[in-house]
Structure formats: C-alpha cells, structure tokens
py3Dmol code that shows the C-alpha trace and the ligand (Angstrom):
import py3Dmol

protein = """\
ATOM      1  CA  UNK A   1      -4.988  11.655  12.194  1.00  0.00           C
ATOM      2  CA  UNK A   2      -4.739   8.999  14.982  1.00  0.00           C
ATOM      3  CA  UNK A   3      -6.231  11.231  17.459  1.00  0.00           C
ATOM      4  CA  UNK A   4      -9.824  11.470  14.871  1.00  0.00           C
ATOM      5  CA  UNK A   5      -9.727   6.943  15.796  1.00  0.00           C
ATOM      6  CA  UNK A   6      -9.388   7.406  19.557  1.00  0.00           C
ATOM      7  CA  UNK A   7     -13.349   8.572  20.404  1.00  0.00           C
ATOM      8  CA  UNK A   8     -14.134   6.038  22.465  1.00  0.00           C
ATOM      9  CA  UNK A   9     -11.146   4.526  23.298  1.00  0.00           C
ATOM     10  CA  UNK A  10     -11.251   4.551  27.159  1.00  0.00           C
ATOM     11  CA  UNK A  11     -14.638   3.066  27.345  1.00  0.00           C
ATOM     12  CA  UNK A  12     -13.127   0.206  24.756  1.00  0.00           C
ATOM     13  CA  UNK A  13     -10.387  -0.088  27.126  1.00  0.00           C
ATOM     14  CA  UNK A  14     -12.656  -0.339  30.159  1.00  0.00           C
ATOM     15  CA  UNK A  15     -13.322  -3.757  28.588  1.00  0.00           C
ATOM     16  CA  UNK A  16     -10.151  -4.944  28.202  1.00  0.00           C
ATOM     17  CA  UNK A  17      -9.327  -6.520  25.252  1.00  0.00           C
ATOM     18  CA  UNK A  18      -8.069  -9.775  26.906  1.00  0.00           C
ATOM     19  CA  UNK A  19     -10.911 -10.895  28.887  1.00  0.00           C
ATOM     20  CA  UNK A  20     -12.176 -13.032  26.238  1.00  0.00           C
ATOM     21  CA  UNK A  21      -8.612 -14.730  24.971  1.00  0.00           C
ATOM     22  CA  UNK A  22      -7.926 -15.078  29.254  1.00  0.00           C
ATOM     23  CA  UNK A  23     -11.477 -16.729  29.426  1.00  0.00           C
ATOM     24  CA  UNK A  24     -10.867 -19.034  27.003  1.00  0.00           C
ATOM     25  CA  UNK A  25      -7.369 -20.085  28.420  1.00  0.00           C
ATOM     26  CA  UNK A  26      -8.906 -20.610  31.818  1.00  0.00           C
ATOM     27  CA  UNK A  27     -11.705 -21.969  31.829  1.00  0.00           C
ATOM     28  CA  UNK A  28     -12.751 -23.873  28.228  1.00  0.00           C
ATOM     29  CA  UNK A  29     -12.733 -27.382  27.643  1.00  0.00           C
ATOM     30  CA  UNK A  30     -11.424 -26.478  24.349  1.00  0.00           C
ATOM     31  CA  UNK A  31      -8.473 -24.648  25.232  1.00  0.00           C
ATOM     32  CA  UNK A  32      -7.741 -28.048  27.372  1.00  0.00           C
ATOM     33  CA  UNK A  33      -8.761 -30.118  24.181  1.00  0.00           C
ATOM     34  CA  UNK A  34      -6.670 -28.858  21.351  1.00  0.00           C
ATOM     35  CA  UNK A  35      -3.288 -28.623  23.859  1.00  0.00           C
ATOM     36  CA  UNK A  36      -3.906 -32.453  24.581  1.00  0.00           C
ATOM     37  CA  UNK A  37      -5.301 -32.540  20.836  1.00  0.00           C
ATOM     38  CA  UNK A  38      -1.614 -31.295  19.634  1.00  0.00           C
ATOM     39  CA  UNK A  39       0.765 -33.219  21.719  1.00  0.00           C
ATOM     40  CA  UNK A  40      -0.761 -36.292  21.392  1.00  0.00           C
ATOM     41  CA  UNK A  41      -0.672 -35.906  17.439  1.00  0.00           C
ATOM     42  CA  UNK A  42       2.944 -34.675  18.356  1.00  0.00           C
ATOM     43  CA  UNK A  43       3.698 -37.907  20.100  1.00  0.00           C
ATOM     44  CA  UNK A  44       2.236 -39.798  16.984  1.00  0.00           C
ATOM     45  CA  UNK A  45       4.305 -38.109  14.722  1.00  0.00           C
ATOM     46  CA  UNK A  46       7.071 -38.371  16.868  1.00  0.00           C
ATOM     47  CA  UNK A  47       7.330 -42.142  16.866  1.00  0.00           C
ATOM     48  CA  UNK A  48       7.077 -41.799  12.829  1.00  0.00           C
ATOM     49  CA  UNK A  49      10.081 -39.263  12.512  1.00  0.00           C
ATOM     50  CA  UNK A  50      11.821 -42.029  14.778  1.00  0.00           C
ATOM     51  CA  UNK A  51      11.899 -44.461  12.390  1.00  0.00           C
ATOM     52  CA  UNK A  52      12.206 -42.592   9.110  1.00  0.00           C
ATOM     53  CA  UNK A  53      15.984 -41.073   8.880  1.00  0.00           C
ATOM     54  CA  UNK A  54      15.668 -38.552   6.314  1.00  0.00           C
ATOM     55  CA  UNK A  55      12.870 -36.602   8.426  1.00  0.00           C
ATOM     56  CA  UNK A  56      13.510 -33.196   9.827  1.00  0.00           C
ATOM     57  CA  UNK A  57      11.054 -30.561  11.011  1.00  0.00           C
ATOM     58  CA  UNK A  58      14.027 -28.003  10.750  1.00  0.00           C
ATOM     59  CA  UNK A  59      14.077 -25.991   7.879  1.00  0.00           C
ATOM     60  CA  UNK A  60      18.093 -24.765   8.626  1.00  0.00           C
ATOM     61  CA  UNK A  61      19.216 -28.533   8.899  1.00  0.00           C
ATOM     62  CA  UNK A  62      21.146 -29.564   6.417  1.00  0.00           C
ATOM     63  CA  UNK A  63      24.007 -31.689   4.726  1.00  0.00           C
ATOM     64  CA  UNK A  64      24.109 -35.139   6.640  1.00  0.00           C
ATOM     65  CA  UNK A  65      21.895 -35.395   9.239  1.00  0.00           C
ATOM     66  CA  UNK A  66      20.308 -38.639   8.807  1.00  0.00           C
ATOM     67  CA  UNK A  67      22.800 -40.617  11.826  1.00  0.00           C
ATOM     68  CA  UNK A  68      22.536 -37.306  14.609  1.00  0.00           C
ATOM     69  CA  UNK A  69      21.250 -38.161  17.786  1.00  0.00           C
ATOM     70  CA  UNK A  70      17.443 -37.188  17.598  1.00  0.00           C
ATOM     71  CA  UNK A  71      15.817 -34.289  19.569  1.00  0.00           C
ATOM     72  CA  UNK A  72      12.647 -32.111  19.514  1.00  0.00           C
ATOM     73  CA  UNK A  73      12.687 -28.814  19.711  1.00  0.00           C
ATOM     74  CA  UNK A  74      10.297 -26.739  22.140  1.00  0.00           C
ATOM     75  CA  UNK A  75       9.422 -23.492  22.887  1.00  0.00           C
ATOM     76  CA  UNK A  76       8.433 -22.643  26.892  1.00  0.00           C
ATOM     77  CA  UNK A  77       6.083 -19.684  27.165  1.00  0.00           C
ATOM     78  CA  UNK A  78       1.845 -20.971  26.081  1.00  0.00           C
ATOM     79  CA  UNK A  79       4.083 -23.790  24.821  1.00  0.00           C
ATOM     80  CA  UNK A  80       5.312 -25.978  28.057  1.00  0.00           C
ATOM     81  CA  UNK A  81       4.644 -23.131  30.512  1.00  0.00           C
ATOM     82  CA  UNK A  82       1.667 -21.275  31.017  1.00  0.00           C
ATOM     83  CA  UNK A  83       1.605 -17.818  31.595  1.00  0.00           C
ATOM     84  CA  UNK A  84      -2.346 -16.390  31.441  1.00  0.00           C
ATOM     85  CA  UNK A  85      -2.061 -15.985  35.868  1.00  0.00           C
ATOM     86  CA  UNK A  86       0.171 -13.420  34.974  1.00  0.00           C
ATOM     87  CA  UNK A  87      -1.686 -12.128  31.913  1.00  0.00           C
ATOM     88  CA  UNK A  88      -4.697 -11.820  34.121  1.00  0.00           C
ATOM     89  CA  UNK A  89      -2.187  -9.939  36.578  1.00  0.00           C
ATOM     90  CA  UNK A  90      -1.936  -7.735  33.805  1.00  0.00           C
ATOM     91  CA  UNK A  91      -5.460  -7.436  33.272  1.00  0.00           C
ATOM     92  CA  UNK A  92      -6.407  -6.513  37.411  1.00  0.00           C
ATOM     93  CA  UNK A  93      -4.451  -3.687  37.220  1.00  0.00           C
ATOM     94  CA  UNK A  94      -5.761  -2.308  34.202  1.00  0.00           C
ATOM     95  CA  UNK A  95      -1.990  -2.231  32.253  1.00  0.00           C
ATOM     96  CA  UNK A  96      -0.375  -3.685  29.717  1.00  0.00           C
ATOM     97  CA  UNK A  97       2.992  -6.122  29.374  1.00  0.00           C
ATOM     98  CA  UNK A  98       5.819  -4.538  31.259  1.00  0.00           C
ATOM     99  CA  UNK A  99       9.283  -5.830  31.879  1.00  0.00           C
ATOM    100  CA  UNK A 100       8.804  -5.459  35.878  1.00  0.00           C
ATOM    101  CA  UNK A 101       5.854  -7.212  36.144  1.00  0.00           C
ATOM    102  CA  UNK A 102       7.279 -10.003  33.858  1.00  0.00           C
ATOM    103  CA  UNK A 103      10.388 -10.004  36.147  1.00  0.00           C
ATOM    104  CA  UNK A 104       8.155 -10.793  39.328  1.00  0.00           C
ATOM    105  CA  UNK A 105       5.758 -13.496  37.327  1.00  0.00           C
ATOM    106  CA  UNK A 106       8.873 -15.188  36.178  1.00  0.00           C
ATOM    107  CA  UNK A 107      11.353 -15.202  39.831  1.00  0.00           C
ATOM    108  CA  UNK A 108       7.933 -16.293  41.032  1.00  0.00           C
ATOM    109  CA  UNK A 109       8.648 -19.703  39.238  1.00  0.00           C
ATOM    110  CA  UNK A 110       4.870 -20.855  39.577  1.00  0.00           C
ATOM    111  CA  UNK A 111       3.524 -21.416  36.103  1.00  0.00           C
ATOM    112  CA  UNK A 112       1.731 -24.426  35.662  1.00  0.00           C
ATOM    113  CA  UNK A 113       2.392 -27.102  32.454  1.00  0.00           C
ATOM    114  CA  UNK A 114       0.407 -26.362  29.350  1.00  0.00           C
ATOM    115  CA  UNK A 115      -2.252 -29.387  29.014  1.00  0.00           C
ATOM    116  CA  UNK A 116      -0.675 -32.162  27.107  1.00  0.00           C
ATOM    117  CA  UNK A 117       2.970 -31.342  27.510  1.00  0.00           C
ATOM    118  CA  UNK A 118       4.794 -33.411  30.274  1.00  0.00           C
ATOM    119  CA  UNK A 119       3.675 -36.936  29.006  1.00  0.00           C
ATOM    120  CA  UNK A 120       4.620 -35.714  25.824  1.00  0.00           C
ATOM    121  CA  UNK A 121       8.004 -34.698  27.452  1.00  0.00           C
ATOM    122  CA  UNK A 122       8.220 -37.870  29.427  1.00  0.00           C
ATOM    123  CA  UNK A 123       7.671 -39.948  26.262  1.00  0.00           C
ATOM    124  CA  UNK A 124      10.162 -38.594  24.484  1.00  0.00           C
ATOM    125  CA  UNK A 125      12.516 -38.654  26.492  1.00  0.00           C
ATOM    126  CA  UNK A 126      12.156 -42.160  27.564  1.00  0.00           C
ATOM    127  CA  UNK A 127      12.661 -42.628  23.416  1.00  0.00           C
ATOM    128  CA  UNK A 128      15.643 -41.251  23.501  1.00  0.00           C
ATOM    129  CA  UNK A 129      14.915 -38.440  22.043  1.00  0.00           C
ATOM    130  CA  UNK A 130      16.637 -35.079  23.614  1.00  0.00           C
ATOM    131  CA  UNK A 131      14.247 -32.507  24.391  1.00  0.00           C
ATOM    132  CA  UNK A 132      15.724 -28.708  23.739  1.00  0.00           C
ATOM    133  CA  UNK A 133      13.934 -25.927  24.740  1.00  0.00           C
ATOM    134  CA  UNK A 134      14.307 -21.995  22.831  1.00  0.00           C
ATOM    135  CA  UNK A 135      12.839 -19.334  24.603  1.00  0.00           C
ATOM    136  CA  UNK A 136      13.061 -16.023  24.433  1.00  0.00           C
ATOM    137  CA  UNK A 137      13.335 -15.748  27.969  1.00  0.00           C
ATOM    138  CA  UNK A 138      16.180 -13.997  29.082  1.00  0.00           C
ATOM    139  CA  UNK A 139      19.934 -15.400  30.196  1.00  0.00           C
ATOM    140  CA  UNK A 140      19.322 -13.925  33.761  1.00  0.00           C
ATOM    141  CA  UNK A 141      16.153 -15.870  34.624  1.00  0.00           C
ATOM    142  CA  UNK A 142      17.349 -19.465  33.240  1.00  0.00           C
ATOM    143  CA  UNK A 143      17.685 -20.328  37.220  1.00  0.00           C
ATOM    144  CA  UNK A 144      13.893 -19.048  38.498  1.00  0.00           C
ATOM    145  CA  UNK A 145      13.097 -20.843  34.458  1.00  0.00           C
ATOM    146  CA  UNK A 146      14.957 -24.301  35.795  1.00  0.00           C
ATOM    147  CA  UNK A 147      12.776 -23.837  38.705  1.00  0.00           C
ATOM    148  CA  UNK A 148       9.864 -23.760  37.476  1.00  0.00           C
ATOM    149  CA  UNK A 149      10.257 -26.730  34.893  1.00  0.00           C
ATOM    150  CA  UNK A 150      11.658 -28.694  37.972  1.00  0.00           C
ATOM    151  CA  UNK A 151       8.732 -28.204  40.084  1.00  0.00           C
ATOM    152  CA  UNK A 152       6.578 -29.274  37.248  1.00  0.00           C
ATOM    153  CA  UNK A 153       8.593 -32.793  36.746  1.00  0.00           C
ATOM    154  CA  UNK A 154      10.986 -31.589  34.036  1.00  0.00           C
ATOM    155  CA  UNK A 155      14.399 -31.700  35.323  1.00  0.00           C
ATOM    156  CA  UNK A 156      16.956 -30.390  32.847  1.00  0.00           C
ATOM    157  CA  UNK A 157      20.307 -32.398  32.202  1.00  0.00           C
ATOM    158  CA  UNK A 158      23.220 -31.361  33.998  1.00  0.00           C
ATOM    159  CA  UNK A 159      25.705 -32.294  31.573  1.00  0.00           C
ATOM    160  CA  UNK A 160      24.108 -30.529  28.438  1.00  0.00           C
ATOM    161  CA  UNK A 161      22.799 -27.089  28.168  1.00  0.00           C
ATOM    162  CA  UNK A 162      18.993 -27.687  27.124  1.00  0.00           C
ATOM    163  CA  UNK A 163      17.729 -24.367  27.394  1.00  0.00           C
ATOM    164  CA  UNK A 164      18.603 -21.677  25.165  1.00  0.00           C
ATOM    165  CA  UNK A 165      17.700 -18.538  26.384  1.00  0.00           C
ATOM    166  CA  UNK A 166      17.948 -15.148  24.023  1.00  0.00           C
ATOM    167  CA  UNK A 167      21.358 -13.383  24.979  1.00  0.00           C
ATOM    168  CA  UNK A 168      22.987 -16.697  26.277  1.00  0.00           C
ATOM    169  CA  UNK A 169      26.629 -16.615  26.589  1.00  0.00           C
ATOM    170  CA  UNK A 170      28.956 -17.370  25.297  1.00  0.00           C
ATOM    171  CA  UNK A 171      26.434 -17.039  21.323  1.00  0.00           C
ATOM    172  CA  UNK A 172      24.744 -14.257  22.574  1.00  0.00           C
ATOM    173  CA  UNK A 173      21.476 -15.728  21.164  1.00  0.00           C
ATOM    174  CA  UNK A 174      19.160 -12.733  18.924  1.00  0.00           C
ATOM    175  CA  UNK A 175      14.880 -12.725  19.933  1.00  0.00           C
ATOM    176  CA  UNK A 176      15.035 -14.667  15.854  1.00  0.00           C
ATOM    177  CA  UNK A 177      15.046 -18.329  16.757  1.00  0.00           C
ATOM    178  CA  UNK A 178      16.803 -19.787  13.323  1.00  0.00           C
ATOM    179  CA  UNK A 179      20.345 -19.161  14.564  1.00  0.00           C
ATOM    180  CA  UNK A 180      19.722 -21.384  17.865  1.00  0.00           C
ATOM    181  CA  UNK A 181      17.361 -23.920  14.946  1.00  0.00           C
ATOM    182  CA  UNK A 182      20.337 -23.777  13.103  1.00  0.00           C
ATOM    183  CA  UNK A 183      23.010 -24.933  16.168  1.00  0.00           C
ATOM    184  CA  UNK A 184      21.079 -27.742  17.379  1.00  0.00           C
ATOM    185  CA  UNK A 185      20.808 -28.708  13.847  1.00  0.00           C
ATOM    186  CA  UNK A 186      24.324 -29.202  13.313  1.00  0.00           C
ATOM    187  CA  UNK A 187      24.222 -31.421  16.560  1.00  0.00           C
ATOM    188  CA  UNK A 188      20.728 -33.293  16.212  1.00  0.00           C
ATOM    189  CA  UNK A 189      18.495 -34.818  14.423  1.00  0.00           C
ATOM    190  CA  UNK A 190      15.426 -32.803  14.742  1.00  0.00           C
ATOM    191  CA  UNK A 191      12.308 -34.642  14.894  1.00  0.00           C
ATOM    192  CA  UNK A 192       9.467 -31.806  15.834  1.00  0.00           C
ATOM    193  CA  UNK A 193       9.127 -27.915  16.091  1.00  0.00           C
ATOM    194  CA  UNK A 194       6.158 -27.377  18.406  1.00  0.00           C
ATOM    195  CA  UNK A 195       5.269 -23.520  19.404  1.00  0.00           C
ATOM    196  CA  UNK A 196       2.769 -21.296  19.825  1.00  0.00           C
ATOM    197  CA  UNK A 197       4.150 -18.591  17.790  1.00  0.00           C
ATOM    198  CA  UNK A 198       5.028 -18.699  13.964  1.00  0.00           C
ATOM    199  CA  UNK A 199       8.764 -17.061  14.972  1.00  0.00           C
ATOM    200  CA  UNK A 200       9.005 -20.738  16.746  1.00  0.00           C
ATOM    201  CA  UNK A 201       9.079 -22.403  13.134  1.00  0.00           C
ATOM    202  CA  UNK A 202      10.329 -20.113  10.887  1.00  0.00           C
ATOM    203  CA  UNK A 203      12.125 -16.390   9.967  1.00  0.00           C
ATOM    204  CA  UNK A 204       9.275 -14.130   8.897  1.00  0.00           C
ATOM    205  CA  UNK A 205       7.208 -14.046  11.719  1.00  0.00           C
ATOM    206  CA  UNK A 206       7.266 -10.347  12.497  1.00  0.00           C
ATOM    207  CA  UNK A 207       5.884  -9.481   8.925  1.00  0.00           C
ATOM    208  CA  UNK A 208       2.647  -7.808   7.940  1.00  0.00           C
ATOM    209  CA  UNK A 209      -0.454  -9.992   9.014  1.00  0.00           C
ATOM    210  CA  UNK A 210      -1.124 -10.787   5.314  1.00  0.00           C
ATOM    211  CA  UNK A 211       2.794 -11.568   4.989  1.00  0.00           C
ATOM    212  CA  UNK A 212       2.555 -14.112   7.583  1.00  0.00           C
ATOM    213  CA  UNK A 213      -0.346 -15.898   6.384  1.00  0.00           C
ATOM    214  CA  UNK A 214       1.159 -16.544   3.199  1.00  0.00           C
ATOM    215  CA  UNK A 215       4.612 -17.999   4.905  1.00  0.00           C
ATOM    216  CA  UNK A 216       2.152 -20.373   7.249  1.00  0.00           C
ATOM    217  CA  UNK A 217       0.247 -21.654   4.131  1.00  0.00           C
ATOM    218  CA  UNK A 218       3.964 -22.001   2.333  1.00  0.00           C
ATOM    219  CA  UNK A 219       4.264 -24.997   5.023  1.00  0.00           C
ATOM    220  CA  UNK A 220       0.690 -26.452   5.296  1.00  0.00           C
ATOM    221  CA  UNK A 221       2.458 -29.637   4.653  1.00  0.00           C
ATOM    222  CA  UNK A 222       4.647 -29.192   8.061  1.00  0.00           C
ATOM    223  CA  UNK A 223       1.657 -28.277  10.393  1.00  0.00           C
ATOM    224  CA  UNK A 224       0.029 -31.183  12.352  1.00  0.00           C
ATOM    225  CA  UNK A 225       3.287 -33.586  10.727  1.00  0.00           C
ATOM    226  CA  UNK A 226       6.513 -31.931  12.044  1.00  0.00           C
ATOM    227  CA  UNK A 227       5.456 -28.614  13.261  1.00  0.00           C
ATOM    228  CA  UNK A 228       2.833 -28.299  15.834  1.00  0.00           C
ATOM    229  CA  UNK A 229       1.406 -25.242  17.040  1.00  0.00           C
ATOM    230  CA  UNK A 230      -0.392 -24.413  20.259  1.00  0.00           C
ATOM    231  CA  UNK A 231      -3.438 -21.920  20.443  1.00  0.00           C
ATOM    232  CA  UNK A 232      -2.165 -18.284  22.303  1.00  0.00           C
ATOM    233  CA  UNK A 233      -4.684 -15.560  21.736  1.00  0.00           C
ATOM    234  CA  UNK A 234      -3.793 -13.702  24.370  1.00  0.00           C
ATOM    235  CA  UNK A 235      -0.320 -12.313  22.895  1.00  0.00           C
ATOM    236  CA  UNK A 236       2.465 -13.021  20.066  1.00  0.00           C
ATOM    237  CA  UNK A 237       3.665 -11.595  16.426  1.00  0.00           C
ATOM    238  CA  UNK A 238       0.379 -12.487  15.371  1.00  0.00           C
ATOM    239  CA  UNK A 239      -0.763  -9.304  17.683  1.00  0.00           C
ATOM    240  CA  UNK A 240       2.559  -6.984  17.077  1.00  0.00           C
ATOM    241  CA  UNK A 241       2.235  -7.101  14.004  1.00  0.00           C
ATOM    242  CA  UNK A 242      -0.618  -5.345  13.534  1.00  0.00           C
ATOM    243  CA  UNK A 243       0.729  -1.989  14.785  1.00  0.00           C
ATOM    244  CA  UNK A 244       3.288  -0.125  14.440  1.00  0.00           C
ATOM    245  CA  UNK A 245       5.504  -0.027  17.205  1.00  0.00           C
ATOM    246  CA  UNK A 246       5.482   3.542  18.163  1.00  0.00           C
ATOM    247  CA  UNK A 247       2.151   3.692  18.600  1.00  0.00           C
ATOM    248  CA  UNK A 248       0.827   4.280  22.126  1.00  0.00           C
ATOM    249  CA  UNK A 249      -1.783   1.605  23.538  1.00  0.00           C
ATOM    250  CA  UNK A 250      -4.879   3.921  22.916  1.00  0.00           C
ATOM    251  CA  UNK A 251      -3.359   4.585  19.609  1.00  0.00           C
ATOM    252  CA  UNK A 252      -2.829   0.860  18.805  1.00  0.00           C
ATOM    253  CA  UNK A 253      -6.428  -0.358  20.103  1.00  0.00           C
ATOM    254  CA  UNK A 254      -8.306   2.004  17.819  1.00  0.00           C
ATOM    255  CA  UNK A 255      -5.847   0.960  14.813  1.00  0.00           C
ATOM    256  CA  UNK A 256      -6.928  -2.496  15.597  1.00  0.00           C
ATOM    257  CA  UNK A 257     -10.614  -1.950  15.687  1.00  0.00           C
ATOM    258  CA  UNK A 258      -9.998  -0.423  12.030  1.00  0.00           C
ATOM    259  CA  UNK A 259      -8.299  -4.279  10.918  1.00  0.00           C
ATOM    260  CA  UNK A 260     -12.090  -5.883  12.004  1.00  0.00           C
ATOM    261  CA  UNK A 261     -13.768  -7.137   8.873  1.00  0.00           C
ATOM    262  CA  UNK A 262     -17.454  -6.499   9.282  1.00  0.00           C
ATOM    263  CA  UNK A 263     -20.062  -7.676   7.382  1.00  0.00           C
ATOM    264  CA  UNK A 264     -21.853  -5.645   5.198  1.00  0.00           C
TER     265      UNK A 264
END
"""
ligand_1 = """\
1
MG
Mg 5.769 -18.945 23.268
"""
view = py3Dmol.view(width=600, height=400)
view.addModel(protein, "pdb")
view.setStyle({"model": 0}, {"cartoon": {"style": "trace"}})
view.addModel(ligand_1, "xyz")
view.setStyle({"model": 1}, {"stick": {}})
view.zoomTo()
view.show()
C-alpha cells in the first residue's frame, strides 16, 4: 500500500524538505525576533514568579515549595544552543539525522547561543535564580556540552550538577523529562519551563498530532506566563509523530504529504 504513495518521492526528496525550516533559522529577522521576543517576556515573567511564592511553572512540584531556593529550568538543543549548522550538514549530504554525524556536530563543541538566551541567562542568574539545564543529550558528551556552553559565556557551577543529561548516573535519566522536572522540584522552586519542544513542559508529547494539540491548549494559561516555547521547525515530536516509526524515509515523506490540508 505504501509503495502506491511513493511516485514521486525522489524528485520530492531532491528538494529536501528542510530547506525552507533551515532558511528561516538562518537567515530571517523573524526567527531572530520571536527568540529575543520569548526570553525577554521570559525575563518579565521571571521577575514576577520572583516575588509571588506560590508560583511554579512545574506541573510535578508539589507539597511545600513556596521557601525552595528558586531556579528555571532550560532545555539546550534550538533552546540555548543552536544546532541548524549541523542540520544543514545534514542537508549537503543529502541524509537524514544519524547518531555519527550528531557525535561529530556535538565533540565539535561550536554551536552558537540561540538569540535572546545568554542575557536571559545572565539575568537570572545575577537574581539568584539557579539555572538547570535537561537535555536529552547524552551522559558521554556532557564534557564537549560544558564546552560549548563555556565558550559561549555560560560556565556551569562546579559544586552542583546543572546539567542533566538522559542516562546520567547515578538516576539513569529516561528521553521523558518529568522524572528529572520532578527531582529539581523537590529541591527548587521552579520559576520557568522554556523549550522548544512540548516533551520540555509536559508527558504526552510523543502522542498523535491531534493528541498533542489538545494537551498544549490544556495549558494555554502556562504559555507566554511560565512556560515559554522557542520556534524549531526543523525537527522535534511535533515531526515524529506524524509517522510511524518503522517507516523508511521515502515511506515517511509520502505519508506526510498525505497529512497536508489543501484547499478545496
Ligand atoms: Mg530542544
């Protein structure tokens, strides 16, 4: 059956179905505009969250939280670092996401800051206000990770671990971000979520496209207050979840061009 929506696919894939969402990234104002857009409303609502106790942006704090030390939480990936070089990478040599090429992009240690992020970093750290980040990066590239953040002007703490990668000893950290939300939670008052994916907020993430619209719009009154999210259309479970998994590319590509709405 899959085979009858693949006419046509290689000349589909000949033009690559991020050159638009890499475009955009690179070289529009707007991209540029709604990053410094977010984290200066993020900074806003940060100084508000300061001052009112009973605020959290985490949805697994609970109990007694109300005199923890305060702290944001961050994602790193289209969140503090960005990675579209290495999605154009991707792009020159006609492939897709593979863990090699990830490896190099990564050891590299040469992504630049996503507009808008280190003075919001800066500020709130000179608030007081621990900055964690959750990535699911993995525990062997935290050092080339460090790097990087370091040679953009965010130096992590000795003394405390601020970066929780996935498979972290000695937790052993699952790709779901709510058990790490849930530990720093239990530690800190947390202030802000900011990501660029809707796993960095909230369990669910990796269900059905119409699933996942409904779980955003159950927290319309978190977006833009505690929970800020910045733009990625290059890549996230907004795109996996389209397909399923076992599909091949070719495969997935013409199941995707059967999801356009058209009009009629
Ligand atoms: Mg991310």
């Amino acid at each position: 059956m899959l085979l009858l929506f693949c006419v046509g696919c290689s000349k589909v894939r000949d033009s690559h179905e991020l050159l638009h969402s890499l475009l955009w990234m690179h070289t529009s104002a707007e991209y540029h505009t709604l990053s410094v857009m977010t984290y200066q409303q993020a900074g806003d609502a940060l100084d508000r969250a300061l001052l009112d106790r009973r605020a959290t942006a985490s949805l697994e704090q609970t109990g007694d939280f109300q005199h923890l030390p305060p702290a944001v939480i961050l994602d790193l990936d289209e969140t503090v670092l960005d990675n579209s070089p290495f999605e154009a990478r991707l792009m020159a040599q006609r492939t897709t996401f593979n863990q090699p090429m990830w490896e190099q992009w990564v050891q590299e240690a040469s992504a630049q800051a996503v507009p808008g992020v280190l003075d919001f970093i800066a500020a709130a750290r000179k608030k007081g206000v621990t900055v964690f980040f959750v990535s699911n990066r993995r525990a062997h590239q935290e050092s080339s990770t460090r790097r990087n953040l370091e040679k953009l002007g965010i130096p992590l703490p000795t003394d405390l671990d601020t970066l929780l990668l996935e498979g972290e000893s000695p937790f052993r950290w699952p790709p779901n971000k709510s058990s790490r939300r849930r530990y720093l939670a239990e530690r800190y008052r947390i202030l802000l979520l900011i990501g660029d994916d809707l796993g960095d907020f909230v369990d669910g993430a990796r269900d059905k496209p119409e699933q996942r619209i409904a779980l955003a719009g159950h927290h319309d009154h978190r977006w833009g207050r505690s929970w800020f999210l910045l733009p990625n259309p290059m890549y996230g479970t907004w795109e996996t979840s389209l397909t399923p998994p076992s599909l091949t590319e070719a495969q997935k590509l013409s199941f995707k061009l059967l999801l356009l709405r058209e009009a009629q």
